[in-house]
Structures are given as structure tokens and as C-alpha cells.
N, C-alpha and C positions, 0 to 999 in steps of 0.2 A: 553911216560908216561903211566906209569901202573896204574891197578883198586888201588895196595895196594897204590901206591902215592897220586893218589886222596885221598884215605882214611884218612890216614896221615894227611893231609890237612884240614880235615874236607868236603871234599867235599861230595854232596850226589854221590853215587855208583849204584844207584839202578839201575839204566837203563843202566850200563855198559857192552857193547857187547864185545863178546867173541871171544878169538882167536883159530885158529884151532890148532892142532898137534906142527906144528912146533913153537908155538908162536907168528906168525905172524898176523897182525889184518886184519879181515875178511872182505874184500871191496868189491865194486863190482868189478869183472872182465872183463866186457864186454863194451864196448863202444853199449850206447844205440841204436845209429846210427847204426850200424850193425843190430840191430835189425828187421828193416822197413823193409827189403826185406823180411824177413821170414814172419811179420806179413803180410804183402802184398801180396805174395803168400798165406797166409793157408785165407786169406779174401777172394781174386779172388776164389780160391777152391769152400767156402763155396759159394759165390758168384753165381759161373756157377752149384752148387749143387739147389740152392734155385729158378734159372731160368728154368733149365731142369722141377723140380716140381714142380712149378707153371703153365711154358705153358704146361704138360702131362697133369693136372688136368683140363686144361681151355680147351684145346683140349677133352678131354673127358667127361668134364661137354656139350659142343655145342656138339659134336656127340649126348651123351644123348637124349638132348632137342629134335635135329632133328630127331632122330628115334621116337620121341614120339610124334612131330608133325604128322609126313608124314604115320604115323598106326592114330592116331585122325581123319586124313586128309580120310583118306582108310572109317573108322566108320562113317566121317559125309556124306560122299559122298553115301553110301548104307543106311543110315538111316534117313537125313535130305531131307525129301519132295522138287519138284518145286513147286513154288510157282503160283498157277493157273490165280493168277490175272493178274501179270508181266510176265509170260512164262520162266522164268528162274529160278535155283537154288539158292538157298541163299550157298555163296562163303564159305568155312568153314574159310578162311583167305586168302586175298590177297597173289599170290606170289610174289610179288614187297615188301609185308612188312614183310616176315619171317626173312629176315636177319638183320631188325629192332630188331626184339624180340629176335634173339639169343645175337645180341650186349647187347641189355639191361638188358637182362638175364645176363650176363658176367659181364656185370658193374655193376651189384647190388650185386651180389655176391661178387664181389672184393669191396665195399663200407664195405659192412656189415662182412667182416673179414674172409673170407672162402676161403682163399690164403694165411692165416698166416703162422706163422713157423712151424706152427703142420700141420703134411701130411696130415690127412683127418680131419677138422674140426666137428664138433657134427653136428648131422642129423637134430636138431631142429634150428639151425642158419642157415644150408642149406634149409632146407627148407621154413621157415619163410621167406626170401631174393628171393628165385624163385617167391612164392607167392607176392611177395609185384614186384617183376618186371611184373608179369602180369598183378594185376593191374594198374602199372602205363602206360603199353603199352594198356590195352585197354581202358583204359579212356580218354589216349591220341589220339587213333584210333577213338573213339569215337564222341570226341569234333570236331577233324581235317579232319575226313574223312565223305564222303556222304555215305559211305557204310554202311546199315542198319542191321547189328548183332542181333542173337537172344541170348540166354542167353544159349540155347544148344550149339552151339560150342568153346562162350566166354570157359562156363565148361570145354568141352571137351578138349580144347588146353591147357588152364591151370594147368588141373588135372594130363594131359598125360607127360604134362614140368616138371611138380613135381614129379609125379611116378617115370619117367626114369631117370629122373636128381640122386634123392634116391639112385636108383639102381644102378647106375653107380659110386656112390660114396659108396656106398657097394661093389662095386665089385674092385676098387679102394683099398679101406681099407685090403680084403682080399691079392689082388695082393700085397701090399709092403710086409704085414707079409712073405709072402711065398716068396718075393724075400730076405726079412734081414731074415731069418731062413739057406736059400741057404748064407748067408754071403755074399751080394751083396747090395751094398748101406748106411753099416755100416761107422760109423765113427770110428777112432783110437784114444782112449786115453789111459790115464795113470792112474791108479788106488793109490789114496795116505789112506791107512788105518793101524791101529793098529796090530798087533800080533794079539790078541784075532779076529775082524774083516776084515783077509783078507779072509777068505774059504766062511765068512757069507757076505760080500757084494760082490766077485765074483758069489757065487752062487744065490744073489738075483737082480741082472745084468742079469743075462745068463735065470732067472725064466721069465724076462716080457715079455708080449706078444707084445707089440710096442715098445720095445728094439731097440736103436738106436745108437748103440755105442757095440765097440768090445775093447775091454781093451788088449793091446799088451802091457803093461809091468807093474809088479804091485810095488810102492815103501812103504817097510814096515816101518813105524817110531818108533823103540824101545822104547826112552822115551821121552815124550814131552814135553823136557825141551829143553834149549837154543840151547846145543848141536846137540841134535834131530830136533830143527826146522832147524839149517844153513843146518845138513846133507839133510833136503826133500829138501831145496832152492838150494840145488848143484844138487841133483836131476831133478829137474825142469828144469833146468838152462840146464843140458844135454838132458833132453827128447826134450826140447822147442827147440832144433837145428833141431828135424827133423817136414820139414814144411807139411807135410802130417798128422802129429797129430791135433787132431780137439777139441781137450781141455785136462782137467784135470779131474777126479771121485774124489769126496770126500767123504770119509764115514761117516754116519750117527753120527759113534762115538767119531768125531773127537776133541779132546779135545780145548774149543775156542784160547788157545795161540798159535796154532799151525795154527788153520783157520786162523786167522790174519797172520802168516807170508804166508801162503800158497795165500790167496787173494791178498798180495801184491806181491808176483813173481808174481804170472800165471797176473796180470793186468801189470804189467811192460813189460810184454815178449806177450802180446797179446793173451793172451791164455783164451778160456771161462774156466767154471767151470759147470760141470754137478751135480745133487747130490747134492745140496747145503743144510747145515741143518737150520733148521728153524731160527738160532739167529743170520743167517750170517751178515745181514742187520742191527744188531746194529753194528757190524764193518766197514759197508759200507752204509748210507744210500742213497750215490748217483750215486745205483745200479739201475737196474730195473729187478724185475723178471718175466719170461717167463714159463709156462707151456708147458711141453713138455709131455704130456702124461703121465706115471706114472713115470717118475721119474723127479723131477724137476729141470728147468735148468736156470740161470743166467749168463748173459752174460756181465764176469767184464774184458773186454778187455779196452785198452788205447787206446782215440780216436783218429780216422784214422786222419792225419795232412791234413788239409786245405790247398791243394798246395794254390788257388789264395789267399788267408788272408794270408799265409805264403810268398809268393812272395809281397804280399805288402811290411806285416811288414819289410822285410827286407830292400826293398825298402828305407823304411822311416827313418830306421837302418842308413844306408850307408849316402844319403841324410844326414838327420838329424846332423848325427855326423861327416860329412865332414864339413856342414857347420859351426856347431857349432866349431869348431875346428878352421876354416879360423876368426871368426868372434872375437876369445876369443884367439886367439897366442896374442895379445900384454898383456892380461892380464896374460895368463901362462908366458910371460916373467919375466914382471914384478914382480910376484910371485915367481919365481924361484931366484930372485936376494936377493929379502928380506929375502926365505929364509936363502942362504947360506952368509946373512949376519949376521943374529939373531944365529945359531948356525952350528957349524961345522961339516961336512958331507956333502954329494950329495944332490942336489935341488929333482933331481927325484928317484927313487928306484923300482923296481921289485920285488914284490912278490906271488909266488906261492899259488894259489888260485883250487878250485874246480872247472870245468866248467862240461858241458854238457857230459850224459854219466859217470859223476864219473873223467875225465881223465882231470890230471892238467893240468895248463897254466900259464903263469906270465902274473900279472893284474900292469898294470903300474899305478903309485900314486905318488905326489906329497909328500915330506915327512916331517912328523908330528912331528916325535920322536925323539929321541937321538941316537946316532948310537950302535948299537950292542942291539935294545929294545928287538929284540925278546927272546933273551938269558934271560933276566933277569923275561919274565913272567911268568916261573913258581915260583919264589918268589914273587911275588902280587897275589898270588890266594889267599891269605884269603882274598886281599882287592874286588873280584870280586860281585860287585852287586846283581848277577843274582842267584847267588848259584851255578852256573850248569858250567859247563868247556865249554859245547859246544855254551855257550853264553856269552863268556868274556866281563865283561863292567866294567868297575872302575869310578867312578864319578872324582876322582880328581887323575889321572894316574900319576905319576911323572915322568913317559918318554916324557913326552906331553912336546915338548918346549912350551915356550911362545907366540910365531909368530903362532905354530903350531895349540894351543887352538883356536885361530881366525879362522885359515881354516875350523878346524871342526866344528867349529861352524855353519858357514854357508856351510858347505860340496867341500868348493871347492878344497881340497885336491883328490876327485875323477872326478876332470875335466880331466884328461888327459886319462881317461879308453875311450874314445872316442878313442881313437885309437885301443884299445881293439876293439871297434863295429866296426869299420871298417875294422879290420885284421876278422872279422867273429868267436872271440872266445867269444864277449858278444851284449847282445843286450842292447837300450836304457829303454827298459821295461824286468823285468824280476824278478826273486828269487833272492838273492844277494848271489853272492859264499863267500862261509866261507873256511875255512883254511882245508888246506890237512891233520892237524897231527887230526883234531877232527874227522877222516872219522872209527877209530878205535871204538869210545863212540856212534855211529848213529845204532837207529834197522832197522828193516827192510824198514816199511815203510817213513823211514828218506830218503830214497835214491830217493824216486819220485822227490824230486825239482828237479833233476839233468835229468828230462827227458825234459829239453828245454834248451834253452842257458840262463845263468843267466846276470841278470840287472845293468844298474847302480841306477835305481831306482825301486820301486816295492809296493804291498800292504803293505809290513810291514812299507816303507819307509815314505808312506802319511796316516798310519790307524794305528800309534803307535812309531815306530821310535825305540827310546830305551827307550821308558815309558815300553814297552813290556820284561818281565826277567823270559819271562818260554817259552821254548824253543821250546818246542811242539805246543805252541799258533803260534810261527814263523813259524813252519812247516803247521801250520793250511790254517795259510795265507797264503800263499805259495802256496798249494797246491789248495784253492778256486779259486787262481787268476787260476792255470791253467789248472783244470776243466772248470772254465763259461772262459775264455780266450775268447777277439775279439779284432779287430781293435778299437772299440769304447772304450773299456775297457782301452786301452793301452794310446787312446787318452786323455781321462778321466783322469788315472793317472800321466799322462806326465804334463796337468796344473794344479793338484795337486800339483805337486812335487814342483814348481818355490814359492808358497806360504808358503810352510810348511820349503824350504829351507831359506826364508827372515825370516821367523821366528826365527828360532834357536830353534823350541822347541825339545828337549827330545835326541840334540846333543852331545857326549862324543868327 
């Protein structure tokens, strides 16, 4: 069905997605599953990138200190007096507790955020953090120990921890520059800007002086309209195979309908976003952004999958829906008999559903309708509720036998998708797959539900049902459940489901 059919119809058009060249409607292509390895790799990357600079920092934040100790050590020894009463020197610091003070030193610093994502953190947080671990080792030395400190080498060791500690993080900050200027240690991205600003943010990239990032291929978007946003999401869609790219550049001028579809690739494909312009976060607000020196960076990747939540869930998947299944065969019998006694056709029926990744499947059901119903829906589109195609609901269907009105009522027409969860193409918590011809009318980010396995039950099924007739509200849901997603959550709405099902409310 075409945008003009819909029209014809009365239907609204507005959100109608567009097809490429040859006419055909623009899906995704990729099984999201294929995915996880590339994102898994450019993660380990960043990964073993973030551990190398964290231990050289932490390694040369301790040399630091101990060069500044053991010259302190050299000044108290030629300037701190013996002490004529006792016949001995006053110690500038035990050597039993310098490896005290480096640890503490290290672990204050890493408390107080001086190991973040940014290579060298501000001199005022490093230094504030040395300071505040000195005092808390010598007050600790203090209380703990009998060794009697005068407030000369307390100073001196403190001052000389701070001094070198500075310097070495000075000298730190010069070394990256001068190694990312040699082109060493830079990240690979992809540059998405306009005609007018590709020379002006190539060349204001290539200006910074903590420039972190080498732009190896630039994609220009002619117009930023529909057209222009699928062509940069096929773009993406190619650069994002090579797993050595370490995000995406966005230019500053990037007009917001095109951020929007670009935020939803690069998160679907795992990919950060560099450059982000100030209004991203009303597109996204359950992003979080990160300063990266002068150019800022937010990091909108899909989060890394919980192998053991994930090995549960499935667990409970499999379980769950074997036993349900052993437990309810005498009632799917019984069920099947009524039907095909109330009206003529198959008790069960297969239909072609969306599953995980975009990529169909037949969702087994119990059947409702009259035979041949699907033929006749696009004549009941004025009677559709919702307004919108991709939320077919009709209050009073006249495909609906009469047996079949009961089932749906109480939903037990989707008891047999348990076997669905147990062939592993649904689970018993999830998004609910909708129909393969509506994957033509979805924008961009319509396609996230499809990065889990979908449900027989779900948020929209216990927080709305089909009180819900704006389409985008289901996608809402949808998508919160599987951002905050846990095993609790899944529990939660599993004894939801059984009350809201006894109910019958808001059932077609």
C-alpha cells in the first residue's frame, strides 16, 4: 500500500517513510545480531585504549610522587638537625610507609576523577586530590603511629608530592599532543556535515590542540530532507562495518531532522557521536554527555547486553513456556475444537510477524477471524480507531467471529506463541511484533523495538493495551521498557499481565 492509498483513505500521511530509487520501502537490512561482534570489538578497542591510559598516567603519576619524595628525603636529611636529647634524627618518613603514601596517593586521585575519559585531567583537581591524600596519610601516620613528625618534613613531603605530581602531568599533557600531532593515538571517524560546512569543520577538527580524532572519510548530506537523511543512514550503515572506526563527527550545523535520524543509526550500530550540537539531548534525553576537551563528546551507543540477565532471561523464556505449554495442552485443545466448530477454517494459523533485527518469522495463533481476513483490511481502514495504519484497531471488526471475540477478550488466542519462545524467535516479556507490510510507514527511530526479541506480553500490554491509538506512545513504551530493562522489570510485568488479562480491559 502506497503514501497515495493511504491518502485516498483519509488516512494521516504525515509520517510516511520513503522509498528508495527503485520503489521499494526502505527497511532495515541488517540483522541487528550481526551487529554485537563489530560493536564488541570497537568496545574491547576502546577498552584496551582507556586501560593502557589510565595505567601510563597512574605509572607516572607514582614515579612522580617518588621522585619528589626521595629529593624531599635528600633536603630533609641535609637540613633537618639530630635531635640532641634522643641522639637521633628525626626520620623525614618511614621507609616501611612510602608505599603507604604512593597507594593513597593513587587512590585519591582515582576517587576524585583524575583517570577519567579525558587524557589529562585540570591541574586544580589534580592537585586538590594529592593534597587532600596527604592529609589523610599523615593524620593517619599520626594517630597510628609513635613516630613523632615535625611539621617541616610533613611540608616538605607534601609539597614535593604536589610539585612533581603537577609536573609530570604537565609533561604528560605535552607528550599526547606531540604524539596525536605525529598521528599516533588518534581515533578514526566519519565526518557527517553539509556542503556549506565541510572545509569549515574539517578544518576546525584539524585547528584543536587536544584533537582526538582523525576523520578518514567525510559524508556530505545535500538536502536534509527525507531523502538526504536515509542516504547519510546507508552511509553510516557502511562506514559502521569497519570496526576500527571509533565514532561518528557531527557538524555543528547540522540541521535537528537529520540529528535525529543520524542519533538513531550511530546508537543502533554502536557507534559514539563526537561534536554533538547543543539541542542533541532534547532528541535524546537518556544520553549522558562527556567533555572531551574542546570538542564535545556523547557517548549514544546501545547498551553492551548482559550475558548473565541475558542467560537468565532466557532461562525463564524456555522454562516458563515449556511449562506453560505442558500445563494449558488440554485447554489449547479444547480451544481448538470450539473453534473449528463456531466457524469454518483452521483452529491454528501462522502469521508473518516482525521479530528481532527487523527479520520475519511466523508467529503461531490461535484463530480469531474469518478466513481470507487479511485480504479484506484494507477496506476497514476508515473503520480503524487509531487513525494511523501502523496501529490497526477496529472496535467492532467484522472479521472477529463470534468464539473468536471471547478469545480476545481474554487474550487467549496468543497462548500458543509459546512455542514461538521456545523455538527462540520470541520471548515471554518483550515489544509485541507487528506486521511486516507496516515496516514501509516506520522512521527511523521506529526500528529500535526490533533490537531485542519481541513479547508475548510487554509495557504497552499492562500500561495501556489498546486504550493506547497513537503510535508513537507504543513506541515510547517500548523503547523505556528496553532502555531501564531487568529481570525484575520482566518479573513485574509477567504478574501484571495475568490481572489485566482477567480483566478484558482495552481488548479488540
Amino acid at each position: 500500500m502506497s503514501a497515495k492509498d493511504l491518502a485516498r483513505m483519509g488516512a494521516d500521511t504525515s509520517w510516511f517513510k520513503q522509498t528508495d530509487e527503485s520503489g521499494e520501502p526502505i527497511i532495515p537490512g541488517q540483522d541487528i545480531r550481526l551487529e554485537i561482534d563489530r560493536v564488541w570489538r570497537r568496545r574491547l578497542r576502546e577498552r584496551l585504549r582507556r586501560i593502557v591510559r589510565v595505567t601510563s598516567l597512574m605509572l607516572g603519576d607514582s614515579l612522580a610522587v617518588m621522585v619528589g619524595l626521595v629529593l624531599a628525603g635528600a633536603m630533609a636529611a641535609a637540613t633537618i638537625p639530630i635531635n640532641p636529647v634522643e641522639g637521633v634524627s628525626h626520620y623525614f618518613l618511614p621507609p616501611n610507609t612510602i608505599p603507604a603514601f604512593l597507594i593513597l596517593q593513587i587512590l585519591v586521585l582515582a576517587a576524585a576523577g583524575a583517570y577519567g575519559s579525558r587524557t589529562v585531567q585540570p591541574y586544580v583537581r589534580v592537585g586538590l586530590a594529592s593534597v587532600m591524600g596527604s592529609v589523610i596519610f599523615f593524620t593517619g601516620l599520626h594517630i597510628y603511629s609513635s613516630l613523632a613528625l615535625t611539621t617541616e618534613p610533613i611540608t616538605l613531603a607534601g609539597s614535593s608530592a604536589l610539585l612533581f605530581l603537577l609536573s609530570g602531568r604537565k609533561i604528560a599533557r605535552g607528550s599526547y599532543r606531540r604524539l596525536r600531532r605525529a598521528g599516533v593515538g588518534l581515533r578514526k571517524v566519519a565526518l557527517i556535515t553539509t556542503p556549506d560546512g565541510a572545509v569549515k569543520d574539517a578544518a576546525r577538527i584539524a585547528r584543536e590542540r587536544d584533537n582526538r580524532v582523525r576523520v578518514c572519510e567525510t559524508i556530505v548530506v545535500e538536502r536534509p530532507t527525507n531523502g538526504g537523511r536515509e542516504w547519510a543512514l546507508r552511509a553510516i550503515d557502511r562506514v559502521s562495518r569497519d570496526a576500527s572506526l571509533a565514532g561518528i563527527v557531527l557538524s555543528v550545523d547540522t540541521p535537528p531532522g537529520l540529528v535525529r535520524a543520524v542519533v538513531c543509526g550511530c546508537k543502533e550500530r554502536g557507534l559514539p557521536i563526537f561534536c554533538v550540537p547543543p539541542f542533541l539531548q532534547e532528541f535524546s534525553p537518556d544520553v549522558r554527555p562527556e567533555s572531551d576537551g574542546p570538542l564535545r563528546f556523547l557517548e549514544l551507543v546501545r547498551p553492551a547486553p548482559k550475558l548473565p540477565e541475558m542467560t537468565v532471561k532466557r532461562v525463564i523464556d524456555v522454562v516458563g513456556a515449556t511449562l506453560g505449554l505442558v500445563l494449558l495442552a488440554p485447554v489449547i485443545f479444547v480451544l481448538a475444537v470450539l473453534i473449528k466448530l463456531d466457524s469454518p477454517g483452521p483452529a491454528f494459523f501462522w502469521q508473518t510477524r516482525v521479530g528481532l533485527g527487523g527479520r520475519p518469522f511466523r508467529m503461531l495463533k490461535l484463530r480469531t477471524m474469518v478466513a481470507g481476513a487479511d485480504s479484506q483490511k484494507k477496506a476497514l481502514a476508515h473503520l480503524n480507531g487509531s487513525g494511523d495504519w501502523r496501529l490497526f484497531k477496529v472496535a467492532t471488526d467484522p472479521r472477529v467471529t463470534r468464539f473468536g471475540r471471547f478469545l480476545r477478550r481474554y487474550s487467549l488466542d496468543e497462548v500458543p506463541q509459546l512455542w514461538n519462545v521456545i523455538r527462540g524467535e520470541m520471548s515471554l516479556v518483550g515489544p509485541r511484533p507487528f506486521f511486516i507490510d507496516d515496516l514501509e510507514f516506520y522512521e527511523s527511530h521506529h526500528f529500535r523495538r526490533y533490537s531485542v526479541l519481541p513479547g508475548i506480553t510487554g509495557e504497552w500490554q499492562v500500561n495501556g493495551r489498546s486504550h493506547v491509538k497513537d503510535f508513537d506512545a507504543v513506541v515510547a513504551k517500548d523503547l523505556h521498557y528496553i532502555r531501564n530493562w531487568s529481570i525484575g522489570r520482566d518479573i513485574s510485568i509477567l504478574l501484571k499481565t495475568l490481572p489485566a488479562v482477567i480483566r478484558g480491559e482495552g481488548a479488540m
